[in-house]
C-alpha positions in Angstrom: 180.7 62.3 80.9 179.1 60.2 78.0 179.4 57.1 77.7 181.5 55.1 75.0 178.0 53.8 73.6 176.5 56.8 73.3 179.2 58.5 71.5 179.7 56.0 68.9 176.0 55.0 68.1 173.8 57.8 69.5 175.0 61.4 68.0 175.2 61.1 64.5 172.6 61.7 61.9 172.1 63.0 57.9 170.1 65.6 59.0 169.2 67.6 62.1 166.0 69.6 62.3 165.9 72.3 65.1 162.1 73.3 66.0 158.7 70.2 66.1 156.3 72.9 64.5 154.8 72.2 61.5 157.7 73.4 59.5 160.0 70.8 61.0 158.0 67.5 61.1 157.1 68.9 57.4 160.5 68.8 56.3 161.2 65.6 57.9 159.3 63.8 56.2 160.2 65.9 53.0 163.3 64.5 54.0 162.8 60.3 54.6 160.4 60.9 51.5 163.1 61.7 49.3 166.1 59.9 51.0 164.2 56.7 53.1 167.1 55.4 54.6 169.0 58.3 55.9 169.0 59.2 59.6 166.9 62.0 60.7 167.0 63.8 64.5 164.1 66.5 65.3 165.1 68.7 68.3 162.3 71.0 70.2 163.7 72.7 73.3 160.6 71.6 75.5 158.3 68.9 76.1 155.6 70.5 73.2 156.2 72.3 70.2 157.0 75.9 71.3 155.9 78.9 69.2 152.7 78.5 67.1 152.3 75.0 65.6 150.2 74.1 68.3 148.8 77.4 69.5 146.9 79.0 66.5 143.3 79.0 65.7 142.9 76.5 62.8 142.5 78.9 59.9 143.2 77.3 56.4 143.6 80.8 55.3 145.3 82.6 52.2 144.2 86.1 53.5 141.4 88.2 53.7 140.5 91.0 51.5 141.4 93.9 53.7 144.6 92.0 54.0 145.5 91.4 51.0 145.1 95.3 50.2 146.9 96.1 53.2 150.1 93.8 51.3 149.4 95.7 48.4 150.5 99.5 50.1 154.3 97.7 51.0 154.8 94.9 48.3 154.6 94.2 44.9 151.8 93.0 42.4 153.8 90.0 41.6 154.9 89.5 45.3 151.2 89.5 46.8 150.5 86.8 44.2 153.4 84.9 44.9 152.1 85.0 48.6 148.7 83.9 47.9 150.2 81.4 45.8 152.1 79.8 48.1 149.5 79.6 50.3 147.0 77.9 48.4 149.4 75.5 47.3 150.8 74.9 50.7 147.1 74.2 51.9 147.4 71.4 49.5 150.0 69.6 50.2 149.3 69.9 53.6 146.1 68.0 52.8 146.8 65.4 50.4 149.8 64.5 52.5 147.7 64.0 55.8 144.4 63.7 54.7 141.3 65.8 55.2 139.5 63.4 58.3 143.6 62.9 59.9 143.2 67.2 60.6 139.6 67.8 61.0 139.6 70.0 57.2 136.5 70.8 57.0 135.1 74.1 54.3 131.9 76.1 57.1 132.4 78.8 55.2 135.1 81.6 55.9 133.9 85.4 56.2 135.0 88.9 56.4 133.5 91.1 58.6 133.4 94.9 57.3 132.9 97.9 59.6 132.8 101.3 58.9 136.8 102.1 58.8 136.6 98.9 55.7 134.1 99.9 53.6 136.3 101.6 51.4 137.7 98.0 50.6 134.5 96.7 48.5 135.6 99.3 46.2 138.7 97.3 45.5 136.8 93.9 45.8 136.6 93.1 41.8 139.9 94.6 41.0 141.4 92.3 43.6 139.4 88.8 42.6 140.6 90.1 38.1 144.5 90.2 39.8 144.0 86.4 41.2 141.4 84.8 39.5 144.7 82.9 37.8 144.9 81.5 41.1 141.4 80.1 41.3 140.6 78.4 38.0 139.1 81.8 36.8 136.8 82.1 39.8 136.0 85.0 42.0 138.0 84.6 45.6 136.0 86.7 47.4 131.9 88.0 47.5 129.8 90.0 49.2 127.6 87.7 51.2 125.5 90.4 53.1 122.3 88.5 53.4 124.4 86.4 55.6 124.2 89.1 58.8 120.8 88.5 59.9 121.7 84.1 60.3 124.8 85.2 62.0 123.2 87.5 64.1 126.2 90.3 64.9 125.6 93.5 66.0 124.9 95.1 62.8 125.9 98.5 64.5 129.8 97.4 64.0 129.2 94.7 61.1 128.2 96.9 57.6 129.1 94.2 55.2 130.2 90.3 54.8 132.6 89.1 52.2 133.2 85.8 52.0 136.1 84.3 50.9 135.5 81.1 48.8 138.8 79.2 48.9 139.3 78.8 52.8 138.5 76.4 55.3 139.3 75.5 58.6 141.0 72.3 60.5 141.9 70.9 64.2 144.9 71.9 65.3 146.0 69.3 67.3 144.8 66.6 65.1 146.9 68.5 62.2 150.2 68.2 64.2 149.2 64.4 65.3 149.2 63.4 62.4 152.4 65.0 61.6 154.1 63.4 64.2 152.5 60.1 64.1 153.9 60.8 60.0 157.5 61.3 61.1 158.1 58.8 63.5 156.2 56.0 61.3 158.6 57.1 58.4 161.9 56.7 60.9 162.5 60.3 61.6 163.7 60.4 65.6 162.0 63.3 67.6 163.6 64.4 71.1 161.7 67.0 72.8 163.3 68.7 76.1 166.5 69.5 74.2 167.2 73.5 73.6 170.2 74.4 71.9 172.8 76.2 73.3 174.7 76.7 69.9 175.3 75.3 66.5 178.7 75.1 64.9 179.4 75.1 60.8 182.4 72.3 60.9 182.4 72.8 56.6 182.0 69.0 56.5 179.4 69.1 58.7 177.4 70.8 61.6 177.3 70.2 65.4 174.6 71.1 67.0 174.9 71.8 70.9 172.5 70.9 73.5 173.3 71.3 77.3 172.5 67.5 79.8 171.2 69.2 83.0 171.7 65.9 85.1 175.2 65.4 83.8 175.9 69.1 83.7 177.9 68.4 80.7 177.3 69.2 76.9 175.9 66.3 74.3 177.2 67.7 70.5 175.0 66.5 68.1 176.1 66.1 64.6 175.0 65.9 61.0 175.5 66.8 57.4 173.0 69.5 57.0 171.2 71.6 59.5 167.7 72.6 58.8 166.7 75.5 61.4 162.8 75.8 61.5 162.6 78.0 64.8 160.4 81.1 63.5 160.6 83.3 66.3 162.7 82.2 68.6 165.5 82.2 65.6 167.8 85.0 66.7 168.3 83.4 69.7 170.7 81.0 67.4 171.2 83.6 64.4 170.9 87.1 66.3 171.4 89.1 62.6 168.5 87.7 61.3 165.7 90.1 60.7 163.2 88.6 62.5 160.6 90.0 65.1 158.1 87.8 67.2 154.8 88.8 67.3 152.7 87.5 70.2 149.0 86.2 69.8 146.7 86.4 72.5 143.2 83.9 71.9 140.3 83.1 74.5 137.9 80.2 73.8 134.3 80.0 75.5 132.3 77.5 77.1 130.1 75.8 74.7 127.4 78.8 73.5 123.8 77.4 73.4 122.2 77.4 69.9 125.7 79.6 68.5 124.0 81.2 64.9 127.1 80.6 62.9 130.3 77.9 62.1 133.3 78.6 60.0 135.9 80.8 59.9 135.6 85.1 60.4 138.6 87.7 59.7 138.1 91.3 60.8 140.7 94.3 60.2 143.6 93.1 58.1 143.7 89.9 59.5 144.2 91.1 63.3 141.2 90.2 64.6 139.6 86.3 64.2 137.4 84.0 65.6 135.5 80.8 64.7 132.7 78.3 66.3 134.6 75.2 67.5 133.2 72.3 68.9 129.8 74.5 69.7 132.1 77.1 71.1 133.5 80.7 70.0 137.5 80.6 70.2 138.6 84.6 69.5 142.0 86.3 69.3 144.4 88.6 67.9 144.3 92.3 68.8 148.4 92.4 68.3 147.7 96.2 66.5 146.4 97.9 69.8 150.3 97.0 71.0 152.8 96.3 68.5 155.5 97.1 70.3 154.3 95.2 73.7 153.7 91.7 71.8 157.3 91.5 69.8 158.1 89.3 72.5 158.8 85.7 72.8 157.4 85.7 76.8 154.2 83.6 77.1 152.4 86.2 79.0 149.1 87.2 79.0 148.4 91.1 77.5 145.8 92.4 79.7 144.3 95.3 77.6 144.0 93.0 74.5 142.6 90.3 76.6 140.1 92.8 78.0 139.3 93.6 74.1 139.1 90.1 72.8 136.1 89.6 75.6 134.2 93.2 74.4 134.7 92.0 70.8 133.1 89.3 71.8 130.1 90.6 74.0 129.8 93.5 72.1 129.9 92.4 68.0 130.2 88.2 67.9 127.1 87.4 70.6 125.4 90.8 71.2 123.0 90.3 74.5 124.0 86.8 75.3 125.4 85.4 78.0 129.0 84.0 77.5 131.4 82.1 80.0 135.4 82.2 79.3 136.8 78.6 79.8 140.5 79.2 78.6 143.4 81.6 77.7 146.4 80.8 75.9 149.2 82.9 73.7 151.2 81.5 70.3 154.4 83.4 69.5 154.1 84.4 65.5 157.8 85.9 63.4 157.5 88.7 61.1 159.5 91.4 59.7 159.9 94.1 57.0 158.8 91.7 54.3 155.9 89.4 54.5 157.8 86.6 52.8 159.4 83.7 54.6 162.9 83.4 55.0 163.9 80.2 52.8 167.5 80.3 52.1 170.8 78.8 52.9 172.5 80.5 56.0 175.9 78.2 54.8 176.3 75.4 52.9 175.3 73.4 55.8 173.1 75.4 57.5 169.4 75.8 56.1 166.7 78.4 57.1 163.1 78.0 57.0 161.8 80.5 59.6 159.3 83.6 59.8 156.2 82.1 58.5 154.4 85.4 59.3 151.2 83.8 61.2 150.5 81.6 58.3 152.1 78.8 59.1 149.3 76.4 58.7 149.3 77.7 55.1 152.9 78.0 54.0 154.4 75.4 56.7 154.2 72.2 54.3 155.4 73.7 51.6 158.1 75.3 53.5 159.3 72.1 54.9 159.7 70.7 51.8 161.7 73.4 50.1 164.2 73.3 52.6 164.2 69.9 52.5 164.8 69.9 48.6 167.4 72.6 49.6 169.4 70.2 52.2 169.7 66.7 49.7 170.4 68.6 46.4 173.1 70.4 47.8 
């Protein structure tokens, strides 16, 4: 039951982008950057960006040393460097494009907490910095910053070293993806939120992308030359082959602490485990390894044995002996799968995949965004 109008001036576009997140709005404006004048239509299935654009913990990050070693047992040399790589130069784009002030970028320090089960990794410490110090202008990525523990005051019964990594920072969140939408839509590119897609369809000359009206009960098909899917976990829904599996993040944030001993950024256990001051507050999450199998989902529910965790991490290791108030709880849906490396490739000729960022989207995301979009106009 559309009208004449809409069909004729409303549906068509060069480019449709399925998913807001950081990947999207990235390659969006990848897109208008390199062709200004075509038309460009954003769909995200609810009112905010749904997965983890808007739901992670700020962590300009390119992996912590445990982590990194961890990659190390499953991938190659030459593909943990690529990884790092793409990191670091993701993180840069991401800032020149937006600006340091536009997403809060600011460098507090970022740490590595080592317990007893990671000790064994300062033993790898200067093989690891020799393998990337290409990477770093010939500098050291990581050191062992143990006079540190006494200033941050963590129970040095769990804590037995600090490595500090020297190429991470940390950013606002919801400033970062402000600014990318203020970006977008000052560049032209048309953003409808509320609009999930039922199904897309590969035409060969084109793409339709399908996307149910509720108050008409009738179907509007959008259409477009290329099709850039940036859905990251929720991508089988549309492409049920793909080997993807969401991984659910569960994060707590306290009241403001009074006189908190620390700022920046701190990793613990491969990555699985962070937390960082914010705005005079500790937000902490993570704690996806005490149930893999329980947090490959895409519900936003709350995990009560990990949320229980997060607040003994807390009590127990981050503020030993003080007394801490929870003022929020919220989860961010991650994608991973057997590889740690993002799927950026062409699902057809029309179709273009830039999904499973592997919770480092704030690192990879811009860079992403823009190979796709590369991808879509020199095909």
């Amino acid at each position: 039951m559309l009208s004449y109008w809409e069909k004729q001036s409303l549906l068509q576009y060069d480019y449709i982008i399925i998913g807001s997140g950081i990947v999207g709005l990235s390659a969006a404006v990848s897109l208008k950057d390199r062709e200004p004048r075509a038309r460009v239509l954003v769909l995200e299935r609810e009112v905010l960006p749904t997965g983890a654009s808007t739901r992670n913990a700020g962590f300009a990050c390119i992996g912590s040393l445990t982590e990194i070693l961890a990659d190390l047992q499953t991938m190659s040399t030459e593909d943990v460097l690529n990884l790092v790589a793409m990191r670091v130069a993701g993180l840069k784009l991401l800032r020149r494009r937006l600006g340091d002030d536009r997403i809060g970028y600011q460098e507090n320090g970022s740490y590595e907490l080592i317990g007893a089960k990671q000790e064994w990794a300062l033993h790898q410490l200067d093989f690891v910095n020799d393998m990337m110090r290409f990477l770093f202008r010939e500098q050291s990525a990581f050191t062992v910053t143990n006079e540190m523990m006494d200033t941050f005051g963590f129970a040095t019964t769990h804590v037995k070293a600090i490595i500090r990594n020297n190429f991470e920072g940390e950013l606002h969140t919801g400033k970062m993806m402000r600014a990318l939408i203020d970006m977008a839509m000052e560049k032209g590119v048309e953003i409808k939120t509320g609009c999930p897609v039922s199904r897309i369809v590969d035409l060969h000359t084109g793409v339709n992308v399908v996307v149910p009206h509720h108050t008409l009960k009738d179907e509007i098909v959008f259409s477009a030359r290329k099709l850039l899917l940036c859905t990251n976990a929720f991508t089988r829904e549309l492409l049920p082959d793909e080997d993807i599996v969401p991984g659910r993040g569960q994060v707590l944030i306290t009241e403001p602490v009074k006189d908190l001993p620390f700022k920046g950024i701190f990793h613990m256990e491969e990555g699985y485990y962070y937390f960082r001051e914010l705005d005079g507050r500790v937000l902490i999450g993570g704690g996806r390894q005490l149930d893999f199998a329980g947090e490959a989902s895409t519900e936003f529910l709350f995990n009560d044995r990990i949320q229980h965790e997060l607040e003994v991490l807390l009590r127990t290791l981050v503020l030993p002996g003080r007394d801490v108030t929870i003022a929020d709880r919220w989860t961010g849906i991650m994608a991973f799968g057997k590889t740690r490396q993002p799927i950026v490739r062409a699902h057809t000729k029309n179709i273009i995949l830039g999904v499973r960022m592997g919770g480092m989207g704030i690192a990879i995301g811009s860079l992403i965004g823009e190979r796709i979009a590369s991808m879509a106009t020199d095909s």
